[in-house]
C-alpha positions as CSV (number, residue, x, y, z in Angstrom):
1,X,20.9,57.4,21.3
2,X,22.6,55.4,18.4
3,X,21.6,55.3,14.6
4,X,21.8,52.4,12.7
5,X,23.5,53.0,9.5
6,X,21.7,50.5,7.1
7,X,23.4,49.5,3.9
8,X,21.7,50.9,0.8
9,X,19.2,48.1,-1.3
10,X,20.8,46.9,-3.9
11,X,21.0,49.1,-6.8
12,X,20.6,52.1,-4.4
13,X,22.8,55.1,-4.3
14,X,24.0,55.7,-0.5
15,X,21.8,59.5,0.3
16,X,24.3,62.0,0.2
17,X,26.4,60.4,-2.1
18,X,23.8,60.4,-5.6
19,X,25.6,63.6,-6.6
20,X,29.1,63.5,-5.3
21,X,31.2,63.1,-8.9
22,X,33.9,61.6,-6.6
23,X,32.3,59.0,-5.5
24,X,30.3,58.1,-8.8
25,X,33.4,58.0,-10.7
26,X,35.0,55.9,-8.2
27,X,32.6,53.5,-8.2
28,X,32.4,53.2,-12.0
29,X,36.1,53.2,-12.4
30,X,36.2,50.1,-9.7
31,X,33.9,48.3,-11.7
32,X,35.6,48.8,-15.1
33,X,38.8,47.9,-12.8
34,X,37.1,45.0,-11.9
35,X,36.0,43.6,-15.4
36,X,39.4,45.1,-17.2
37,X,41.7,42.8,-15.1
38,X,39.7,39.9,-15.8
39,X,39.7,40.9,-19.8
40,X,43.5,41.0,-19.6
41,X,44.2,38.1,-17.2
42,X,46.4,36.3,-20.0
43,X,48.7,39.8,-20.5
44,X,51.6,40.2,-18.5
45,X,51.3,43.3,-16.4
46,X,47.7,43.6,-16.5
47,X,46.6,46.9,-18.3
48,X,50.5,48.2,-18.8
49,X,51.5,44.9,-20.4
50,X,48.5,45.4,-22.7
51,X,49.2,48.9,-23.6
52,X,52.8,48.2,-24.3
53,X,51.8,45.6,-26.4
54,X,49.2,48.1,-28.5
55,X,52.1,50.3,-29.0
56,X,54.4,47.5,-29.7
57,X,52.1,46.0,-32.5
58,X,51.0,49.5,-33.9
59,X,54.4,51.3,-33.6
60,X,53.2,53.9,-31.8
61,X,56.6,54.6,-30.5
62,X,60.2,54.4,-31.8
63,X,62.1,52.5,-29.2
64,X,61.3,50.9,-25.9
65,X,62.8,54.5,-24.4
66,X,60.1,56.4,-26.1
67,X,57.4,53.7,-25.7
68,X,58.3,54.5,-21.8
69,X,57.5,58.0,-21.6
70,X,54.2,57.9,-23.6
71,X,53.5,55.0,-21.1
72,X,54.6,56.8,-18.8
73,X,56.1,53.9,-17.0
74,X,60.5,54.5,-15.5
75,X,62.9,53.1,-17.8
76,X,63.3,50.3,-15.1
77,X,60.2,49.5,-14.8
78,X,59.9,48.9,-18.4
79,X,62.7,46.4,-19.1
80,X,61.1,44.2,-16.9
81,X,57.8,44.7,-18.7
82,X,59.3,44.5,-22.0
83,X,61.3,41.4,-20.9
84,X,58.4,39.7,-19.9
85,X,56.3,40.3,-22.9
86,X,59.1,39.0,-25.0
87,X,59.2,36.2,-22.7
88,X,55.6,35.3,-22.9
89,X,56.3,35.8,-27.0
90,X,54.1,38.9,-27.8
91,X,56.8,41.3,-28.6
92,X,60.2,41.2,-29.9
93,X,63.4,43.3,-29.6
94,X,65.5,44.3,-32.3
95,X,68.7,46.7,-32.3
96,X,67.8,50.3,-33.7
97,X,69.8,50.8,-37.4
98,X,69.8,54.3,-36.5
99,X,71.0,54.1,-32.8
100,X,72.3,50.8,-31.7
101,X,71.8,51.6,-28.1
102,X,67.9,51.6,-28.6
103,X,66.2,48.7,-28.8
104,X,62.8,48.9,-31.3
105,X,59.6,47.0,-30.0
106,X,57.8,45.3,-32.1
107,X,54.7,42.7,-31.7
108,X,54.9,39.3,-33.0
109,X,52.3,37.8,-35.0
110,X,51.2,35.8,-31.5
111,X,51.2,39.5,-30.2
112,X,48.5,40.6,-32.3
113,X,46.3,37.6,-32.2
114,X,46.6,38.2,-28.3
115,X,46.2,42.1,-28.9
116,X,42.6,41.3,-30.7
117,X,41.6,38.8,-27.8
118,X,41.9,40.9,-25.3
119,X,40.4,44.3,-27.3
120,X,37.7,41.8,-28.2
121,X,37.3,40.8,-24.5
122,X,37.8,44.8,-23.3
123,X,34.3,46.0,-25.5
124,X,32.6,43.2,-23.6
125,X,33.8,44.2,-20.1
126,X,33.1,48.0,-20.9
127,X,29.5,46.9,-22.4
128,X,28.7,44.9,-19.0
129,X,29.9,48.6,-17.3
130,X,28.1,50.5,-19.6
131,X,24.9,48.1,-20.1
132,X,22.6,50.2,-18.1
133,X,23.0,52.7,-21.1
134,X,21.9,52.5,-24.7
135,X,24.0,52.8,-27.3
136,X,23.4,56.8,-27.8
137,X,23.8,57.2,-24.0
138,X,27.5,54.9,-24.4
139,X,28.2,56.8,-27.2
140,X,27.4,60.5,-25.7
141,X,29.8,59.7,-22.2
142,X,32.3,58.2,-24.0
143,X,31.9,61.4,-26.0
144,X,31.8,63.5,-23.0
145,X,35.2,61.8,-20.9
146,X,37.0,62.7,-24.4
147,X,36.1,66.4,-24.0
148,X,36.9,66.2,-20.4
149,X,40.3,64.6,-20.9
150,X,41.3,66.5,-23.8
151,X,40.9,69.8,-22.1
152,X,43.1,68.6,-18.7
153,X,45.6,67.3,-21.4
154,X,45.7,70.6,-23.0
155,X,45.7,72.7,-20.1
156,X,48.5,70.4,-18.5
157,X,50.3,70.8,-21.8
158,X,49.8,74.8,-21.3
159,X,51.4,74.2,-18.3
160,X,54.3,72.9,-18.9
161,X,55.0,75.1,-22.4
162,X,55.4,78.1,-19.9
């Protein structure tokens, strides 16, 4: 005897599934994926171009070195992403006074302009994720992943102290 496995309705959880965290956060993360590359389709490198460029623009970091590890992104890696943001004209390099082996990051005025696009055009994908919640209810689980996040940060951080 065979089963047919039917396809949930629309708008359906698969049974089994309602409560798996796994697979709930899965699916949301795909569909912010989804949205998020479409918000920073004119960025080079997608969502690592953009957050270079945020740290670029508000100097969240030193030099491209140090822009790398908060990134988290190889020093390889990131002189190609650098060099292509400074291609595309969002960020510029400059020789460090301090250390002229670094190179400082900076955004360029057509940096920022693109910066607030795409932050404009990242609340409107996240509120098409989030629109089946009201403001409260965005406001509460955004509330909520900070709390989760910051306690894995801080435990990973406890980790590596020892």
């Amino acid at each position: 005897m065979t089963e047919s496995v039917a396809a949930p309705a629309a708008g359906r959880l698969p049974v089994g599934l309602e409560d798996n965290l796994g697979w709930l956060l899965a699916q949301t993360c795909r569909a912010h994926g989804s949205v998020l590359e479409r918000a920073l389709a004119e960025i080079p490198h997608g969502l690592r171009g953009f957050q270079a460029l945020c740290g670029a623009v508000h100097g969240s970091a030193r030099n491209q070195a140090e822009l790398g590890r908060q990134l988290d992104i190889d020093r390889t890696v990131m002189v190609y992403l650098i060099d292509d943001l400074v291609a595309a004209g969002l960020v510029e390099r400059a020789v460090d006074p301090a250390d002229r082996r670094n190179k400082l990051i900076r955004g360029t005025a057509a940096g920022l302009v693109r910066l607030e696009e795409t932050k404009a055009a990242i609340v409107a994908a996240e509120a098409a994720v989030l629109g089946p919640l009201d403001d409260a209810e965005q406001g509460k689980f955004r509330d909520m992943l900070r709390r989760v996040v910051a306690h894995h940060l801080a435990a990973a951080g406890d980790e590596t102290a020892e």
